[in-house]
C-alpha angles and dihedrals in degrees: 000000000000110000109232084239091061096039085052085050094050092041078060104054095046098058079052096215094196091070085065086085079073083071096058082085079078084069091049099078087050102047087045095050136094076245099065098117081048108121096181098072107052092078092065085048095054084057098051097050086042083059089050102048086054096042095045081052093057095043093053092045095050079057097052087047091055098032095047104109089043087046093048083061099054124082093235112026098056092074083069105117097249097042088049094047087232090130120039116239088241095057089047090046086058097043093056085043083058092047099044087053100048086049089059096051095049088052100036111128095020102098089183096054089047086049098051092044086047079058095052104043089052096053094043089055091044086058093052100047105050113312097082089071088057108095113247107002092067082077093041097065097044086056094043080075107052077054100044081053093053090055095044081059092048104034096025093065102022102263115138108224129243116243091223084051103052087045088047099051091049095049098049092038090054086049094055084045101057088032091065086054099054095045084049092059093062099062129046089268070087089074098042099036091073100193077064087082085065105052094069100194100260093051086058095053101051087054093049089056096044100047083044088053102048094045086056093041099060101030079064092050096053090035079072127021110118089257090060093047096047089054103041102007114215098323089100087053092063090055093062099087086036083059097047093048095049089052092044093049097053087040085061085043082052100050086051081056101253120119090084094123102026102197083048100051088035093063093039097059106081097198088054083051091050093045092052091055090046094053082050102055096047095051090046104031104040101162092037 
């Protein structure tokens, strides 16, 4: 008989709370704002990401429900809680009601923010049920919601996005896309994930560099328009190589076939990790 401690354990790690670090795009629309000293709307965009982090667990639950007999198959996917049988369909039935409904107070009264998890939901689903062995949309529709979480961060809270914002987040979000593929063929998640068929190694890698190349290119460009530099002055400038260094470090990660799960392998590399605190540093400490 499973001990409550283990079964807590095992509710845990089906919600998979370090995916949450997917939801920090929802910070992205504020920092990037003219409202960024603006203390009184963080609390809206606690909220949001709150929503998110509810409503990503959901989704990811709803997948291992439906994915559960392939999963039991894969080496390593068959140690996921309802593969493995570790947590009963009815008590997860009950964990993603909870979130749902969770999801659903956080956002209750901000039209734009249930919208955009209504979105969400829908294409996630979408993606489960049919559309993820369909070549390139596949990746469409993973980085749709880094983008669906950077608006939740703009028009849930009434901030208008930037256009080099909004260029930025789908670029990078593509790259972390296509980036997943190609990690993924290099493992046997190759033979059971079928699109991959489809993604033959040098096409990948021509996506991987575009999609790197347009993310650099206009984060550089807003780095440093005149409106950027108004606003922040040139404290955005001296993240660009930060930046570059950061992509071209994960695209090496990539190549060693890691970037499969990309809040996982994010929080493993210690120089991305460093890079993220020295962005940091520069855009909140200027004069440091």
């Amino acid at each position: 008989m499973t001990s409550p401690l283990a079964m807590a354990r095992s509710l845990v790690v089906l919600m998979r709370p370090h995916q949450w670090l997917k939801n920090v795009f929802v910070f992205a629309g504020l920092l990037f704002s003219p409202n960024w000293r603006d203390g009184a709307l963080m609390g809206p965009i606690l909220s949001a990401f709150a929503a998110f982090c509810c409503f990503s667990s959901l989704v990811y639950i709803i997948n291992d429900w439906r994915d559960r007999s392939s999963d039991a198959q894969h080496p390593e996917k068959r140690l996921r809680p309802l593969a493995s049988g570790a947590v009963p369909l009815s008590l997860a039935f009950v964990l993603a009601s909870a979130l749902l409904f969770a999801g659903l107070g956080l956002a209750a009264g901000n039209t734009p923010l249930l919208g955009l998890l209504a979105v969400y939901v829908a294409l996630n689903l979408a993606y489960s049920w049919g559309l993820k062995h369909v070549p390139v949309v596949d990746v469409s529709i993973i980085a749709s919601g880094f983008m669906l979480r950077l608006l939740a961060g703009t028009l849930a809270v009434g901030i208008p996005p930037s256009r080099w914002l909004l260029l930025t987040g789908l670029f990078i979000a593509l790259f972390l896309g296509f980036s997943k593929r190609k990690a993924e063929s290099f493992h046997d998640a190759a033979l059971q994930r079928h699109v991959m068929q489809h993604y033959p190694a040098s096409l990948l890698d021509t996506y991987v560099a575009v999609t790197m190349t347009a993310t650099l290119m206009t984060y550089s460009l807003y780095a440093t328009s005149p409106e950027t530099l108004l606003l922040h002055g040139e404290r955005l400038v001296y993240t660009v190589p930060v930046v570059i260094f950061g992509m071209l470090r994960y695209a090496y990660q990539v190549q060693r076939g890691r970037g499969e799960d990309v809040a996982r392998d994010l929080l493993r590399d210690p120089w991305i990790l460093l890079a993220l605190m020295f962005w940091l540093l520069i855009f909140l400490f200027p004069r440091f």
